[in-house]
DSSP file (Angstrom, degrees, kcal/mol; ACC not computed):
  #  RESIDUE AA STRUCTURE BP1 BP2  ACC     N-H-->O    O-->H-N    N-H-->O    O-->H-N    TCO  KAPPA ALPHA  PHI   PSI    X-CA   Y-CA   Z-CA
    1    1 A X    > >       0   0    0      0, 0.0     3,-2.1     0, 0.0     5,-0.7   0.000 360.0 360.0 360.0 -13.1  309.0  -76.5    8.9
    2    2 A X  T 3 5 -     0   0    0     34,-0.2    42,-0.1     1,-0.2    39,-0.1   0.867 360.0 -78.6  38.0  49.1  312.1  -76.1   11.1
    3    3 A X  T 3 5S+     0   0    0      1,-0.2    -1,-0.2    40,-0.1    38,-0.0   0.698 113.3 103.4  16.2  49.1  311.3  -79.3   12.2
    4    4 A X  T < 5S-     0   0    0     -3,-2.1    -1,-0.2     2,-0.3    -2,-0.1  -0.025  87.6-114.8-141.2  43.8  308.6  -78.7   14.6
    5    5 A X  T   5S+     0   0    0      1,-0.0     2,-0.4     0, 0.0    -3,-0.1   0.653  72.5 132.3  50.9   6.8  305.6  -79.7   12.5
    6    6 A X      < -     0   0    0     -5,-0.7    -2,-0.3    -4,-0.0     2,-0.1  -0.852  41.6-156.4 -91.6 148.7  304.2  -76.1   12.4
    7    7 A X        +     0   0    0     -2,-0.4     0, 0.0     1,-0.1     0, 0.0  -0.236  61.0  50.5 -78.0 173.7  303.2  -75.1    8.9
    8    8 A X  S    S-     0   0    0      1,-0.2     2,-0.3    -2,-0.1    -1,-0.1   0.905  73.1-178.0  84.7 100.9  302.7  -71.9    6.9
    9    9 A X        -     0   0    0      1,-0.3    -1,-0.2    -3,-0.1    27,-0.2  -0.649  37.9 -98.3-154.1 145.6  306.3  -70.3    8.0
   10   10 A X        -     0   0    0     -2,-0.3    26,-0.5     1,-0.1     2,-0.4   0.067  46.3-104.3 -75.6-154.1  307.4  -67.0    6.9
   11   11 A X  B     -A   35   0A   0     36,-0.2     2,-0.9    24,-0.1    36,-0.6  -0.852  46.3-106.4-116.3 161.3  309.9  -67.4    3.6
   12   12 A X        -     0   0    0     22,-2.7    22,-0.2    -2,-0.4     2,-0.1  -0.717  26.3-139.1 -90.8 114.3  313.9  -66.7    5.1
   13   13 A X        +     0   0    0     -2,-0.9    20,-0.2    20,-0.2    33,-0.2  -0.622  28.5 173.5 -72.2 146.9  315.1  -63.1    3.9
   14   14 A X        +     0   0    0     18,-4.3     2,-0.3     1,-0.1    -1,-0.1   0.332  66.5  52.8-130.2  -5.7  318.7  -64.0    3.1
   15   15 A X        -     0   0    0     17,-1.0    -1,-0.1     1,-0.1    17,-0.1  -0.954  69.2-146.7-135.5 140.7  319.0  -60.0    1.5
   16   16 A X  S    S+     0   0    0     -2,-0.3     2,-0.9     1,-0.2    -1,-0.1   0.842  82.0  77.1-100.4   2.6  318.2  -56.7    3.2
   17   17 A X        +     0   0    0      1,-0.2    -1,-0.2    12,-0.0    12,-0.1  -0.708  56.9 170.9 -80.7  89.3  317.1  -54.8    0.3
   18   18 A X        +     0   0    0     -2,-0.9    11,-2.6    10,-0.1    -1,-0.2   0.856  48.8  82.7 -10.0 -78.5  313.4  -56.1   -0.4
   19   19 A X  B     -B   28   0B   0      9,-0.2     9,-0.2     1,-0.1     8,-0.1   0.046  45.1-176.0 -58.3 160.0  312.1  -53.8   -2.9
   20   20 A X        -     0   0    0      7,-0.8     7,-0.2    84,-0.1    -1,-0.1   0.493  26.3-162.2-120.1 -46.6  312.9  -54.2   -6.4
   21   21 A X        +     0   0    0      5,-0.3     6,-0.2     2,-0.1     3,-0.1   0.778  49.8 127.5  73.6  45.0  310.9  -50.6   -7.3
   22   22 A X  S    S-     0   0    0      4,-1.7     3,-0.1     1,-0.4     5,-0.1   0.327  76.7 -81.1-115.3  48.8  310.7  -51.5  -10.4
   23   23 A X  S >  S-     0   0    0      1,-0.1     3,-1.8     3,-0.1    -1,-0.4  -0.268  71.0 -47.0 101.7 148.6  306.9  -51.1  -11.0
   24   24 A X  G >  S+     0   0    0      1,-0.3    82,-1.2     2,-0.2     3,-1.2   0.903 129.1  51.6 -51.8 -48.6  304.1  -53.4  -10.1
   25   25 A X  G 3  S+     0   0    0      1,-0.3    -1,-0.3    80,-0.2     3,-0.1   0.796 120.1  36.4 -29.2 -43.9  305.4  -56.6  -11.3
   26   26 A X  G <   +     0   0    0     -3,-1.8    -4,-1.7    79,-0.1    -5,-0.3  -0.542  68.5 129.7-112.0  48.2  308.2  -56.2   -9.7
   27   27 A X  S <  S+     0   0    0     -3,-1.2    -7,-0.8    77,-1.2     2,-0.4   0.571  70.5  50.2-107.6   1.1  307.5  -54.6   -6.6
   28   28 A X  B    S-B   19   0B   0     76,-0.5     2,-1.3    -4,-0.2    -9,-0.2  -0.931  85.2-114.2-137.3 126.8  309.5  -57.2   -4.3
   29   29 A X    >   -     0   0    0    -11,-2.6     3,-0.8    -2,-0.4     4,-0.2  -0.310  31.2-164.3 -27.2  64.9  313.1  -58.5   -4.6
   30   30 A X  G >  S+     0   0    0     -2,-1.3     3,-0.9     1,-0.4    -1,-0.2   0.465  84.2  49.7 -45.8 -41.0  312.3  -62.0   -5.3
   31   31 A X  G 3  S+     0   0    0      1,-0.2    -1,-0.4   -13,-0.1    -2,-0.1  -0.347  84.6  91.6-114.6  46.1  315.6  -63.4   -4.7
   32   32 A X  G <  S+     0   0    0     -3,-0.8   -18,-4.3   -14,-0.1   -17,-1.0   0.518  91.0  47.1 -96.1 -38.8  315.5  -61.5   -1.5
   33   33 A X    <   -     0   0    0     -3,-0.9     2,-0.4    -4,-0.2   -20,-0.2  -0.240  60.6-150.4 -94.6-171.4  314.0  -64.9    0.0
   34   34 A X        -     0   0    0    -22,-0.2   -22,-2.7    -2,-0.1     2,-0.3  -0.898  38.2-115.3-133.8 150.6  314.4  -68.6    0.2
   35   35 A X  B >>  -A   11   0A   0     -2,-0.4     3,-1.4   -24,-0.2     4,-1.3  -0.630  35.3-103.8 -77.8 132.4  310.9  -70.5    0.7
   36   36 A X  T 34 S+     0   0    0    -26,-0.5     3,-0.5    -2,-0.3   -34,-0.2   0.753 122.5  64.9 -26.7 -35.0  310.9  -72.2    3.9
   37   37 A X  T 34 S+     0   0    0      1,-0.3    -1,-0.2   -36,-0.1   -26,-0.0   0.814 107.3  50.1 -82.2 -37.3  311.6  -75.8    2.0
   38   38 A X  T <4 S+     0   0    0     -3,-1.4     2,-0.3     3,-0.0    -1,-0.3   0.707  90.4  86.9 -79.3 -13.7  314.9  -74.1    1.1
   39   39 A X  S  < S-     0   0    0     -4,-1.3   -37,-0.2    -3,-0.5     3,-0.2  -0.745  94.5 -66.6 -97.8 151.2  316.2  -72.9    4.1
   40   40 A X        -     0   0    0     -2,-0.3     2,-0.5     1,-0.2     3,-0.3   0.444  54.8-109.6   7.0 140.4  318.4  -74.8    6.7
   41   41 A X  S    S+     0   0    0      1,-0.2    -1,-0.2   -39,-0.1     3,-0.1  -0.769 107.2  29.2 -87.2 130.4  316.6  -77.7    8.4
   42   42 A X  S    S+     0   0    0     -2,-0.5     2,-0.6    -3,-0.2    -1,-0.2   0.241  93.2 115.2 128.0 -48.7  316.2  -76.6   11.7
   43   43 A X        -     0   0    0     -3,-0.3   -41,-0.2    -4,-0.1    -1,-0.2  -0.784  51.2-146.7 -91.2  97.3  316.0  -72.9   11.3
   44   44 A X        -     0   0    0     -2,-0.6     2,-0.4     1,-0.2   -42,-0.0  -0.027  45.9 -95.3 -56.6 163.1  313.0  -70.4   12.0
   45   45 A X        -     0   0    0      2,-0.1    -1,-0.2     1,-0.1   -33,-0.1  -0.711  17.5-132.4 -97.4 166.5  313.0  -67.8    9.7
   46   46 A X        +     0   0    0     -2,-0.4     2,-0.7   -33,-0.2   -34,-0.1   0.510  65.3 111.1 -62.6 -23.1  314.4  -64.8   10.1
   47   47 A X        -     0   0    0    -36,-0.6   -36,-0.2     1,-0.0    -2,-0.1  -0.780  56.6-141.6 -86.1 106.2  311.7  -62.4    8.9
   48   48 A X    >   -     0   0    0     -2,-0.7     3,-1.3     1,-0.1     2,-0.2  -0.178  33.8-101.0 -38.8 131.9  309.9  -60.2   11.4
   49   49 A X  T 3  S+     0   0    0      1,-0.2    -1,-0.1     2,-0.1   -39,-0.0  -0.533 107.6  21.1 -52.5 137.7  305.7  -59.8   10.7
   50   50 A X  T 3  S+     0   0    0     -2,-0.2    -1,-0.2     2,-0.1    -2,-0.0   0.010  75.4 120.5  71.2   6.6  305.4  -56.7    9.2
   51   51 A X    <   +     0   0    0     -3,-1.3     2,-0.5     1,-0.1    -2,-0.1   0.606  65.0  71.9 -77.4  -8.7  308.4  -55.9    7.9
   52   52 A X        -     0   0    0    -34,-0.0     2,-0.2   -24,-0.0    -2,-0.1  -0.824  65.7-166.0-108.8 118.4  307.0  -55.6    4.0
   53   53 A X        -     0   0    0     -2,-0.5     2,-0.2    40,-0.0     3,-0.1  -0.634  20.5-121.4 -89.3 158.7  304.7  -52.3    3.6
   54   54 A X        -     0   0    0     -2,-0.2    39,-0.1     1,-0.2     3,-0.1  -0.762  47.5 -89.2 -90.5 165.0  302.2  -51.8    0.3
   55   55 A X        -     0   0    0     -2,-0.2     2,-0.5    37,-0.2    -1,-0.2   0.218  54.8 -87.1 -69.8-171.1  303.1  -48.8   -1.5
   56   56 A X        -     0   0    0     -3,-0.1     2,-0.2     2,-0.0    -1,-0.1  -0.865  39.5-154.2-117.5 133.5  301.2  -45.4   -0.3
   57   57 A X        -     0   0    0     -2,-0.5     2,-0.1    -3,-0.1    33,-0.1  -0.836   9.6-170.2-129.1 140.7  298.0  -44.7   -1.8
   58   58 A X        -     0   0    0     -2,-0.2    30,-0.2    30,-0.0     2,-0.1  -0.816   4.3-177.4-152.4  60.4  296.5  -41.2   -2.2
   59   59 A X        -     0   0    0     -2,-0.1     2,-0.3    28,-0.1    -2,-0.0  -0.558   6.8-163.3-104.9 149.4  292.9  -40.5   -3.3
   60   60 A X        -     0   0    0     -2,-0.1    25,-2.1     2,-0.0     2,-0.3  -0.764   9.7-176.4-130.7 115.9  291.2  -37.0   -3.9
   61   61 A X        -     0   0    0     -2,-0.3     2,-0.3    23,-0.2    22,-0.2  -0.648  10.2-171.2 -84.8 139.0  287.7  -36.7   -4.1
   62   62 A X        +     0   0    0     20,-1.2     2,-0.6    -2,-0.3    20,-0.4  -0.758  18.1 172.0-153.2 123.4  285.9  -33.9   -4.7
   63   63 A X        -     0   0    0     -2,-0.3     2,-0.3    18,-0.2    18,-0.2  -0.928   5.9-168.9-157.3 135.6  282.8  -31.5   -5.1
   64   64 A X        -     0   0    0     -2,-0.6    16,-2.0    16,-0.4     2,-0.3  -0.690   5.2-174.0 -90.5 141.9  281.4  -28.6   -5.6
   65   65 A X  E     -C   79   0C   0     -2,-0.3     2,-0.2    14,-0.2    14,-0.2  -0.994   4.7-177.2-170.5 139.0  278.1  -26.9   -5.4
   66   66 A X  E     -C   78   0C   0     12,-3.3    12,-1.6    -2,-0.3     2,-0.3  -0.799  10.4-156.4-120.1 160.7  276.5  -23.7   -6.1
   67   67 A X  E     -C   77   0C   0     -2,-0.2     2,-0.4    10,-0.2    10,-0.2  -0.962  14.5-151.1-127.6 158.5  272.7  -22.4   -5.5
   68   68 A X  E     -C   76   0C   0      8,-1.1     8,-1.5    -2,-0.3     2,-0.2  -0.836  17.1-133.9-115.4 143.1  271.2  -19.4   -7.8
   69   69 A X  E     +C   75   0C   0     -2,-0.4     6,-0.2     6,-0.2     3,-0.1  -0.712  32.0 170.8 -90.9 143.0  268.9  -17.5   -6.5
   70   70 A X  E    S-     0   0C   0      4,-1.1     2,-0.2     1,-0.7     5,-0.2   0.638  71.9 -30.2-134.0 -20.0  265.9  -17.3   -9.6
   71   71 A X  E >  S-C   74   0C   0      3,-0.7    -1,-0.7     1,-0.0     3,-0.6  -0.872  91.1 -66.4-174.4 166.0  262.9  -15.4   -7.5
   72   72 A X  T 3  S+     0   0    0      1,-0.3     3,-0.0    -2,-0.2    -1,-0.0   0.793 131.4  22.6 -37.9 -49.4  262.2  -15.5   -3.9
   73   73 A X  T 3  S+     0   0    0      1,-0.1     2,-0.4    -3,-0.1    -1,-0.3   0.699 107.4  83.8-112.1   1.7  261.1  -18.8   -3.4
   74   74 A X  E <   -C   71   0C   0     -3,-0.6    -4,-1.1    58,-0.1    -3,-0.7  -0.916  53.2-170.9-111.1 124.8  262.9  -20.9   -6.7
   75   75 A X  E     -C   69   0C   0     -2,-0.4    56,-3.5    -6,-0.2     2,-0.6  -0.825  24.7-147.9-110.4 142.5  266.4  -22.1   -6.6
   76   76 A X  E     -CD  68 130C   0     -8,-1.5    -8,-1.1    -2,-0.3    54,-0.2  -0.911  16.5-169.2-114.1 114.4  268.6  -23.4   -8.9
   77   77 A X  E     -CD  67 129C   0     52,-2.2    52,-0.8    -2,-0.6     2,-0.3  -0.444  10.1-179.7 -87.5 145.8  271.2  -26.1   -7.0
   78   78 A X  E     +C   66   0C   0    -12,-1.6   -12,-3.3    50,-0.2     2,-0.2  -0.815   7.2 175.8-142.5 131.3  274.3  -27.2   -9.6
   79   79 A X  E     -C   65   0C   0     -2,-0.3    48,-2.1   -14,-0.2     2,-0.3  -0.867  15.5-159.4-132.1 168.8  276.6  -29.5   -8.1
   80   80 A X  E     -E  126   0D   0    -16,-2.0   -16,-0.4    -2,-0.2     2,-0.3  -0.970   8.2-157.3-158.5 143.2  279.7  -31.4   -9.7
   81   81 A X  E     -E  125   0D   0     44,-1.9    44,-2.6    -2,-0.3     2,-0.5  -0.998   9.2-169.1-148.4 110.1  281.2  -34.3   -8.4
   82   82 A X  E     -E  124   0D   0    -20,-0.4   -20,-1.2    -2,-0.3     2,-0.3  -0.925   4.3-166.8-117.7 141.9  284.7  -35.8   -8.8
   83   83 A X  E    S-E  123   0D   0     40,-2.9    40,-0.9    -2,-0.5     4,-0.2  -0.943  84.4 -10.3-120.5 153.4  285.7  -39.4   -7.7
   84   84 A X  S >  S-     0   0    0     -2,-0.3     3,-1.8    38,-0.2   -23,-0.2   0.732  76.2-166.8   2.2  85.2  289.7  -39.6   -7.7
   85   85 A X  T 3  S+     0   0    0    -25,-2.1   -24,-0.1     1,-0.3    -1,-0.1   0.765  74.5  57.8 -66.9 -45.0  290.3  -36.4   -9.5
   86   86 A X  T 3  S-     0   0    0    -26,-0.2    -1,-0.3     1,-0.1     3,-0.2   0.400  93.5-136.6 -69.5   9.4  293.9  -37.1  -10.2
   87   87 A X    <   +     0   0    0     -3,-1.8     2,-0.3     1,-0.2    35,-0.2   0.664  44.8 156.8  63.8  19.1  293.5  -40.0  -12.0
   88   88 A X        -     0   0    0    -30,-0.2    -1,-0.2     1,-0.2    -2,-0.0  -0.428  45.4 -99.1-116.6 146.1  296.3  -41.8  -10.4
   89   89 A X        -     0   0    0     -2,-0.3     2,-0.5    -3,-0.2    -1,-0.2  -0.224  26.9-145.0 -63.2 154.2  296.4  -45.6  -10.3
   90   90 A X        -     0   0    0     19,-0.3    19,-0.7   -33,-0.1     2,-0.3  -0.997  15.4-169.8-140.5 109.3  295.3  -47.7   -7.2
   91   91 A X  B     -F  108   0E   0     -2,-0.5    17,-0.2    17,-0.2     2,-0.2  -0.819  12.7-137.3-107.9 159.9  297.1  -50.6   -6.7
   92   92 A X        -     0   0    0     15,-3.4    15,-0.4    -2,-0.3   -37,-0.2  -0.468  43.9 -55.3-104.4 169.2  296.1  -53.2   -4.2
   93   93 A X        -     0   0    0     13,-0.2    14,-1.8    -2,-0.2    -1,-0.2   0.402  62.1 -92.0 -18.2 165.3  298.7  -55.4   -1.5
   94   94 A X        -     0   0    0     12,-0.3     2,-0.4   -42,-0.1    12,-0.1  -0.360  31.6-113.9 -79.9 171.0  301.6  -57.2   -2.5
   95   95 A X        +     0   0    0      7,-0.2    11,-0.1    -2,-0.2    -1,-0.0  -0.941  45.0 172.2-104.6 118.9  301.2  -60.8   -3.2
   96   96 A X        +     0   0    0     -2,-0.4     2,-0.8     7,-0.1    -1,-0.1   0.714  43.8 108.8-107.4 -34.9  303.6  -62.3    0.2
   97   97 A X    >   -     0   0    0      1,-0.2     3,-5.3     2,-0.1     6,-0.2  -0.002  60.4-156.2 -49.9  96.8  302.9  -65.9   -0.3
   98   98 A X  T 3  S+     0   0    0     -2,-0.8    -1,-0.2     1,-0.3     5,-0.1   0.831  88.7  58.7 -64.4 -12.4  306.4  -67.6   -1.7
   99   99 A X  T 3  S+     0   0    0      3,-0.1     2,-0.4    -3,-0.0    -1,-0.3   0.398  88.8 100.9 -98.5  22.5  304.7  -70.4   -3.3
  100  100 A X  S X  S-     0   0    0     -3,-5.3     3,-0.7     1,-0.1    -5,-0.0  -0.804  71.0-140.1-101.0 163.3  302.8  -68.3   -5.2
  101  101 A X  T 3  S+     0   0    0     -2,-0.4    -1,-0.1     1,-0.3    -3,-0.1   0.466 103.4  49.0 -76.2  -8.1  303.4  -67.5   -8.5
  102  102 A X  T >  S+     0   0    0     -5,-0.2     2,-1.2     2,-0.0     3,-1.0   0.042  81.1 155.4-114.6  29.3  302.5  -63.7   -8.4
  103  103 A X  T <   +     0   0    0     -3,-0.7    -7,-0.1     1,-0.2   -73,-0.1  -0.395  63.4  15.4 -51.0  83.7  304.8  -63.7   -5.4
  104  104 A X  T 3  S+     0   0    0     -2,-1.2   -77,-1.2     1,-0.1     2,-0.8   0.212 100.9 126.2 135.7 -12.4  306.1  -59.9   -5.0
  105  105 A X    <   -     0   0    0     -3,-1.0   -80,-0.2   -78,-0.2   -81,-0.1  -0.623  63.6-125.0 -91.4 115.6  303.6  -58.4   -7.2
  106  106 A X        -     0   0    0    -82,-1.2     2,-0.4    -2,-0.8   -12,-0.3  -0.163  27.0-132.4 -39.5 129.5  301.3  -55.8   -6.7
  107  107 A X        -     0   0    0    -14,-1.8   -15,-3.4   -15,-0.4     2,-0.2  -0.827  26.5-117.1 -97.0 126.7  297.4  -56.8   -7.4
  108  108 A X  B     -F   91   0E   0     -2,-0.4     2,-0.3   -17,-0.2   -17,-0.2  -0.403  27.1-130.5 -71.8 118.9  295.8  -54.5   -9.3
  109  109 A X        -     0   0    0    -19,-0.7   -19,-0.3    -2,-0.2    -1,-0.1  -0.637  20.6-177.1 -76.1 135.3  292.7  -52.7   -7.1
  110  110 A X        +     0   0    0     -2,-0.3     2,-0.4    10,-0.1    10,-0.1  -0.393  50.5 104.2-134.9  36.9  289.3  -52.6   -9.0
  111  111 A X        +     0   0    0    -21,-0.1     2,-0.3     2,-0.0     7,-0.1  -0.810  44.3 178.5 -96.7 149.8  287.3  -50.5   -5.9
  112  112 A X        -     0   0    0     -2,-0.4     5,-0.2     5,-0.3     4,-0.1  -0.866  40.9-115.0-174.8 155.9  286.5  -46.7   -6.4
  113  113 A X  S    S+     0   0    0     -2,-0.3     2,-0.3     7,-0.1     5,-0.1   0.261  78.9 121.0 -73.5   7.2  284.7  -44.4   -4.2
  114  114 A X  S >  S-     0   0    0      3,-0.2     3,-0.8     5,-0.1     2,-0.3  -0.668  75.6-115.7 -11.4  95.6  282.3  -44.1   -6.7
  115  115 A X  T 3  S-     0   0    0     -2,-0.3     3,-0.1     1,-0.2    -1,-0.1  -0.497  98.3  -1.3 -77.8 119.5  279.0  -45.0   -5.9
  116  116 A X  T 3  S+     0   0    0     -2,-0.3     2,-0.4     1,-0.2    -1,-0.2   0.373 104.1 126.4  95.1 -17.3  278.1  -48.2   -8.1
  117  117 A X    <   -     0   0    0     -3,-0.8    -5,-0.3    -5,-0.2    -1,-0.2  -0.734  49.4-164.7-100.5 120.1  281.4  -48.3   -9.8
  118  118 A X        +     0   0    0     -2,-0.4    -1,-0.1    -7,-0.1    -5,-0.1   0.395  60.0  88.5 -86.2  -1.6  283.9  -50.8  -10.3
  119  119 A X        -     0   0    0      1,-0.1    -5,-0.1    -7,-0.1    -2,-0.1  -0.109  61.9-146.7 -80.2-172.0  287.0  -48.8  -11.6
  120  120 A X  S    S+     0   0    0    -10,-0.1    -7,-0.1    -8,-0.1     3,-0.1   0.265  77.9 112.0 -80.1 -25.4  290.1  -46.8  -10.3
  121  121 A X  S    S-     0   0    0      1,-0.2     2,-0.5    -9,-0.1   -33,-0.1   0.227  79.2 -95.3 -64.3 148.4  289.2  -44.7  -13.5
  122  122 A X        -     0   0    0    -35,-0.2     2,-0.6   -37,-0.1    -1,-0.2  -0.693  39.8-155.9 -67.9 146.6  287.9  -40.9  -12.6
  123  123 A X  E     -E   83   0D   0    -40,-0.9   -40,-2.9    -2,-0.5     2,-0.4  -0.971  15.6-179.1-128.5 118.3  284.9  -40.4  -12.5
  124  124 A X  E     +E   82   0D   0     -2,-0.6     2,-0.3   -42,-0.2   -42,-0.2  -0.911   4.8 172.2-131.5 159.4  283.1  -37.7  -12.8
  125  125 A X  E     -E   81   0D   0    -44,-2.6   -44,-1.9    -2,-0.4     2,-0.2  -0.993  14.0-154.0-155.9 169.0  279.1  -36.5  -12.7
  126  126 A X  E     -E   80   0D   0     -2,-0.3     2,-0.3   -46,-0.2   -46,-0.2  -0.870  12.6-163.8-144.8 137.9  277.1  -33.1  -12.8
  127  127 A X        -     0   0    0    -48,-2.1     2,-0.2    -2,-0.2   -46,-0.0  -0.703   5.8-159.1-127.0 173.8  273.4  -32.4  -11.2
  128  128 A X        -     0   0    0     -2,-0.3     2,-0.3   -50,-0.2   -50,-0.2  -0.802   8.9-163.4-158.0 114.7  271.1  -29.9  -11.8
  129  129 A X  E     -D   77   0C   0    -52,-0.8   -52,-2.2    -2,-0.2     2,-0.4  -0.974  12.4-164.6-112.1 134.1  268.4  -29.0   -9.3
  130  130 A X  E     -D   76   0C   0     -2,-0.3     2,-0.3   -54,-0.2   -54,-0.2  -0.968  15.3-175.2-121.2  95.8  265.0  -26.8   -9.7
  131  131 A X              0   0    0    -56,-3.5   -56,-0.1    -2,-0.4    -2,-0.0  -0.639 360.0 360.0 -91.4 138.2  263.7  -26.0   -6.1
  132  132 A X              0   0    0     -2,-0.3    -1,-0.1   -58,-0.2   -58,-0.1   0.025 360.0 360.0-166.3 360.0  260.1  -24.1   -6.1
């Protein structure tokens, strides 16, 4: 509180490596901070806003489409359709709050660009169209 009654106070970095890298669990040095309640009475903390990034996230979507030609005026469309084509895991923000218990740990993202879909997963889907 640094004794000026204001509440919600960043936590005091007391170390200047952050990361831990060691995977989501562990994706911030824990005993990098002191909770406000532990540091000096008196004392703002030290820790600039912004200074903790989330890791860097990457998606590729993708799709393709063809038409056939089948007689002058009927076409045959096929299209193919990839949602995060590399399959690579989507993790969501850190957890920043020091009195939580998932403090420094990445939360697992359950969005995808998917239409309808609740996964990270790839996803993929295939059309067929008959124009006449």
């Amino acid at each position: 509180m640094a004794l000026t009654g204001a509440g919600s106070q960043r936590a005091q970095q007391v170390n200047g490596n952050v990361y831990d890298n060691n995977g989501p669990l562990d994706y911030l040095n824990i005993n990098a901070f002191l909770q406000p309640v532990a540091a000096p009475a008196g004392v703002y903390a030290s820790t600039r806003p912004f200074t903790i990034s989330n890791p860097n996230v990457w998606n590729i979507d993708m799709s393709l489409s063809r038409n056939f030609k089948i007689r002058e005026r009927d076409t045959i469309t096929f299209r193919a359709e990839a949602f995060n084509l590399t399959n690579s895991v989507v993790m969501g923000g850190v957890t920043t709050g020091v009195t939580s218990a998932s403090f420094g740990r990445l939360t697992p993202q359950v969005q995808s660009t998917a239409p309808g879909n609740n996964t990270t997963a790839r996803v993929m889907q295939f059309a067929l169209k008959y124009s006449f």
